[in-house]
C-alpha positions in Angstrom: 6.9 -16.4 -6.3 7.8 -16.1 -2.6 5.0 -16.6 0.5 1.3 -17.4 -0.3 0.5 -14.0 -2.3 -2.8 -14.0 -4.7 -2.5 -11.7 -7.2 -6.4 -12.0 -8.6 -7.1 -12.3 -4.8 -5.6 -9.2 -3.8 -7.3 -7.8 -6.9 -10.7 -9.3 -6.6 -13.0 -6.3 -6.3 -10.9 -4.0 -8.0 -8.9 -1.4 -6.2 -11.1 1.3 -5.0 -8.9 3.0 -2.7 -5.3 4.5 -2.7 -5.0 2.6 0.8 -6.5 -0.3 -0.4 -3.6 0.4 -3.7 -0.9 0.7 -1.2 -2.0 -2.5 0.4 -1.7 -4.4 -2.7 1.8 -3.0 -3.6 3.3 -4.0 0.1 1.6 -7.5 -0.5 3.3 -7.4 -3.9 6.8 -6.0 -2.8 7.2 -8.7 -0.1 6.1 -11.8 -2.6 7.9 -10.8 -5.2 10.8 -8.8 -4.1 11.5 -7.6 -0.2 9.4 -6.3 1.7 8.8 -2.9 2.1 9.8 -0.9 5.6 9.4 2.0 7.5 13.3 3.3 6.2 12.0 2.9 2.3 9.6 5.8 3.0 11.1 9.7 1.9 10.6 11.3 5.3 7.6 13.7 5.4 10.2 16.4 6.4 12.5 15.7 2.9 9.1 15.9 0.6 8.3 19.5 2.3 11.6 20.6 1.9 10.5 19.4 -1.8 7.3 20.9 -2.2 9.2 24.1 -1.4 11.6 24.1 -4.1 9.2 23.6 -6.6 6.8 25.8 -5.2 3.8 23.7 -4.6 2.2 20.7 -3.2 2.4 17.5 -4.1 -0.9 15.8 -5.2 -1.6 13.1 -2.6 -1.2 10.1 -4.1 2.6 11.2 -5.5 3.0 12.0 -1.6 1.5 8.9 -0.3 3.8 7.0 -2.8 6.8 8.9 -1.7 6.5 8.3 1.6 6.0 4.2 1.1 8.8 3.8 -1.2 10.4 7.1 -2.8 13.7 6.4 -0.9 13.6 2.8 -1.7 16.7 1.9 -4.2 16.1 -1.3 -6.5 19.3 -2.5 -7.9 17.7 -3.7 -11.4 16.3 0.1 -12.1 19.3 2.7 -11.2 18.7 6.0 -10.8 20.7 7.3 -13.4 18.6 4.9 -15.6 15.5 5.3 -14.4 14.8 8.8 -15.7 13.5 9.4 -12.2 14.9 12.8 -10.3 14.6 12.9 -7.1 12.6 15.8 -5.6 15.1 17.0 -3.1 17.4 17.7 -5.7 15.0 19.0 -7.7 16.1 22.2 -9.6 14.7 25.7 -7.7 12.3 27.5 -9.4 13.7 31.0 -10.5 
C-alpha cells in the first residue's frame, strides 16, 4: 500500500452517504492505484447524449459513478474483458 490510507478508518461509521462512498473510493484509488482526476470522469454532456439513446435517465448513483470514473481505463480489466459497454455506444432503442 501507497500513502497513509486506513481502510477500517475510512470505513469507521459505515458509509452512509453516496458522497461519503465516493470519498472512500478516491481515498482508495490514490492508495492503491492512481489517483483519480477530473479527465477520468464521462463528461455530463457524453452521459446525456446516453440517457438519450436508451431512452431514460440514469439513476443517480450510476451517474454520479460515471462522472468520477466511467472514462477511466484500467489496464488489468480491458474493456473487451470486462463485459462492461459503454453507454455512448450503447445500441438505440427501436
Amino acid at each position: 500500500m501507497t500513502g497513509a490510507f486506513d481502510v477500517a478508518e475510512a470505513l469507521d461509521g459505515g458509509i452512509s452517504d453516496r458522497e461519503r462512498a465516493w470519498t472512500f473510493i478516491r481515498g482508495f484509488a490514490a492508495a492503491w492505484g492512481e489517483r483519480l482526476t477530473e479527465g477520468d470522469g464521462t463528461p455530463a454532456a457524453e452521459l446525456a447524449r446516453a440517457e438519450a439513446t436508451l431512452g431514460c435517465s440514469l439513476p443517480a448513483a450510476l451517474r454520479e459513478v460515471y462522472m468520477l470514473l466511467g472514462a477511466r481505463r484500467c489496464p488489468r480489466f480491458p474493456q473487451r474483458e470486462s463485459g462492461l459497454r459503454l453507454l455512448g455506444r450503447a445500441p438505440a432503442r427501436p
